[in-house]
C-alpha positions as CSV (number, residue, x, y, z in Angstrom):
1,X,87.3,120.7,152.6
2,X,89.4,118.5,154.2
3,X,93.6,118.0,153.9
4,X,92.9,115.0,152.1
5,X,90.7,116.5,149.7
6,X,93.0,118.5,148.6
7,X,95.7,116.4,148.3
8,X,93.7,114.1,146.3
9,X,92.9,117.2,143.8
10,X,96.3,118.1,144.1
11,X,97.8,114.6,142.6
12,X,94.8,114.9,140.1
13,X,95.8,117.8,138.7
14,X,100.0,117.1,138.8
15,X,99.0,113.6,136.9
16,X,97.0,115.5,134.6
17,X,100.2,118.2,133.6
18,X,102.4,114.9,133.7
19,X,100.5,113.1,131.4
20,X,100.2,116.5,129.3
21,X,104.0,116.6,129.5
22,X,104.3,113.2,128.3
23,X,102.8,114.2,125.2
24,X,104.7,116.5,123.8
25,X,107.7,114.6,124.8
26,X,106.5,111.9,122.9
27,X,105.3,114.3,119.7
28,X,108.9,115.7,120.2
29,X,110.7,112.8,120.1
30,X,109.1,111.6,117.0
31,X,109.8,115.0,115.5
32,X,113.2,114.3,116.3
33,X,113.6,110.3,115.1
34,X,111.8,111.4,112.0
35,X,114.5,114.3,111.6
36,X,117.4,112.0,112.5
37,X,116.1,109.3,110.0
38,X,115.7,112.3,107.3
39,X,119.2,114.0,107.8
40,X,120.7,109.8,107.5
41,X,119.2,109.9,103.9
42,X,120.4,113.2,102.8
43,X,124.0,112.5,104.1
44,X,123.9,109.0,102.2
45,X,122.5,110.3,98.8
46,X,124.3,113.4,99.1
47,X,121.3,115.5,98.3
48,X,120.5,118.5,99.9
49,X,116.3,118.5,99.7
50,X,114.3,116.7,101.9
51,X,111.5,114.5,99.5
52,X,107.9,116.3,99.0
53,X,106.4,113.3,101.5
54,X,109.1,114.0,104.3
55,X,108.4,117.5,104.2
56,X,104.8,116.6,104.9
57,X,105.2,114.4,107.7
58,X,107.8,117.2,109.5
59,X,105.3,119.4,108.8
60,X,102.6,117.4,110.3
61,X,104.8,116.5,113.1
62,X,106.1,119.9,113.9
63,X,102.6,121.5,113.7
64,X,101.1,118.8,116.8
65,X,104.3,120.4,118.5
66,X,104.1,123.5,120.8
67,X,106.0,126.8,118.8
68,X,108.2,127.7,122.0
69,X,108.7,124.0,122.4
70,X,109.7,123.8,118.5
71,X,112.0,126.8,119.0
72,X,114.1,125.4,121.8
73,X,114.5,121.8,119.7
74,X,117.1,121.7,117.0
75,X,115.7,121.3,113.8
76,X,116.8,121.1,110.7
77,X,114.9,123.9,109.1
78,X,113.5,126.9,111.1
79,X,110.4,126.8,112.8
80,X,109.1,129.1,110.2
81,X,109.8,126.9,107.3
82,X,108.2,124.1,109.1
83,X,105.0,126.1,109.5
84,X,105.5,127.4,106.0
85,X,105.7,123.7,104.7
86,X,102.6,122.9,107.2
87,X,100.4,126.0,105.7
88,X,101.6,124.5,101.8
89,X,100.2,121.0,103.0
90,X,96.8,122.5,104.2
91,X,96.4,124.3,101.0
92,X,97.2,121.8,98.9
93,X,94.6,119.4,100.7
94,X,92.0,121.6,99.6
95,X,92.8,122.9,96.0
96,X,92.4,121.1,93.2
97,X,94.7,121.2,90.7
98,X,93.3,119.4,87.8
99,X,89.3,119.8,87.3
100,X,87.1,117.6,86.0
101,X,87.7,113.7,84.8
102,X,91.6,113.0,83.7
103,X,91.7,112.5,79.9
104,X,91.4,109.2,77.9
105,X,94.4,106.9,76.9
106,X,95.8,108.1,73.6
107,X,95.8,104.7,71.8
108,X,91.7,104.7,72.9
109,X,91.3,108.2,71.3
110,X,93.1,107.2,68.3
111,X,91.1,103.5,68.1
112,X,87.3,105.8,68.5
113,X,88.8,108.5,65.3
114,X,89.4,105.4,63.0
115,X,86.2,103.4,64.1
116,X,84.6,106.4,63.3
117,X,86.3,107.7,60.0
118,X,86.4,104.0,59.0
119,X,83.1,103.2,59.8
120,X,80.8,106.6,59.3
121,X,77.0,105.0,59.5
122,X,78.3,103.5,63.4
123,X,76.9,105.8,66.1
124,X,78.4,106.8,69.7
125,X,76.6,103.4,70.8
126,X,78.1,101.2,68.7
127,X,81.6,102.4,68.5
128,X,81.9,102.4,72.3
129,X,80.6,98.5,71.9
130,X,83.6,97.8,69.7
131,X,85.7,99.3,71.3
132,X,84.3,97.1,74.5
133,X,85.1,93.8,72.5
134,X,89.0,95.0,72.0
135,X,89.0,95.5,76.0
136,X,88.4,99.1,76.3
137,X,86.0,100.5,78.8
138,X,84.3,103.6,77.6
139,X,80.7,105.5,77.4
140,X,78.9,106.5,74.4
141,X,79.4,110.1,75.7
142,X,82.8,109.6,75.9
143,X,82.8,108.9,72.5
144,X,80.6,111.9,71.7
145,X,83.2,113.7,73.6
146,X,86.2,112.6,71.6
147,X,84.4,113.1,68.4
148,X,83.4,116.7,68.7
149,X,87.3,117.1,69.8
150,X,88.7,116.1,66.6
151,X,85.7,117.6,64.8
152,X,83.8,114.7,63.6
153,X,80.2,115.2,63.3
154,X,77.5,113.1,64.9
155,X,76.6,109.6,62.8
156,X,73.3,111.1,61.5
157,X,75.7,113.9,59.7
158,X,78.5,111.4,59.2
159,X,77.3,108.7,56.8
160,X,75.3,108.7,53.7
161,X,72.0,107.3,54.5
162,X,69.9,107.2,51.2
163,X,69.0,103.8,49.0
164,X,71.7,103.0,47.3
165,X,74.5,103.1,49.5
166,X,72.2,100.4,51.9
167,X,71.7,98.0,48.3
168,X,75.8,98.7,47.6
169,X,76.2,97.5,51.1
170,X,74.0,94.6,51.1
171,X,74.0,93.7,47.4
172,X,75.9,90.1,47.9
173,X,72.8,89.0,49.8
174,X,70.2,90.3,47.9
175,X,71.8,88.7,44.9
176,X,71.8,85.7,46.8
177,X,68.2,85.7,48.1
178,X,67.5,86.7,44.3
179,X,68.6,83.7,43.2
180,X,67.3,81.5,45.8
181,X,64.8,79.0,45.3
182,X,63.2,76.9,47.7
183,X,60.7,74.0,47.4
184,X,57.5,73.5,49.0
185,X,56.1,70.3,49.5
186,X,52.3,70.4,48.1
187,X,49.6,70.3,51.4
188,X,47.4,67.4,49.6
């Protein structure tokens, strides 16, 4: 190996723990104009919290940053709490709070009970059609969902299906087809 060899490796390797250095000057001075920017809004509003979302992005910031680095920096909370906030943030990412889909508008769950009530021989199909032509989007299970909730049976159980509840129903136009005469012309 020659002299300059290892001068070459030599300003390799001091680039290298320049550019390293850079970094985390960088990381830490956006720590820092985050912190500043922060510490303006508290003293303006004359609150003593940081918001939820600035809490996260100190966090964030603070955890990219080195600890011994983050213990020589003034901050505005201890290291600890920034870490604290940083473990919250990761938890929260990956716990769900609220399973399964988020529950129907009440005025749609309201509409579905007096379709339903109102109208007992309409199925889960058919009120979920109507309720499409007043401009809400929903499934036929959705309906089924909604009806079992407030205790409604099924349509089969719901309406009175025998003979003369379908000629009470229909009666104006059987009287009218009764009465109806029509004449055909004679094929000679």
């Amino acid at each position: 190996m020659t002299p300059n060899d290892l001068t070459a490796e030599a300003a390799i390797c001091i680039l290298a723990c320049a550019s390293l250095i850079q970094q985390r000057l960088h990381r830490l001075i956006d720590f820092q104009n985050l912190q500043i920017t922060v510490l303006k809004r508290l003293v303006s509003d004359g609150t003593h919290r940081p918001t939820d979302d600035e809490r996260r992005v100190l966090a964030h910031l603070a955890h990219q940053l080195d600890r011994r680095l983050l213990a020589m920096a003034e901050t505005m909370v201890t290291p600890d709490t920034l870490h604290r906030w940083y473990r919250r943030l990761i938890a929260q990412a990956y716990t769900s709070h609220r399973r399964g889909r988020p529950r129907i508008h009440a005025d749609l769950e309201a509409l579905i009970v007096r379709l339903a009530t109102e109208n007992p021989n309409w199925g889960y199909a058919t009120i979920a059609d109507r309720a499409g032509e007043l401009g809400w989007t929903i499934s036929k299970r959705c309906v089924g969902y909604v009806l079992r909730r407030h205790g409604i049976p099924p349509e089969a159980e719901r309406g009175n299906h025998d003979w003369s509840r379908f000629i009470e129903a229909h009666w104006p136009g059987l009287m009218a087809i009764d009465c109806a005469t029509w004449e055909v012309p004679d094929p000679q």
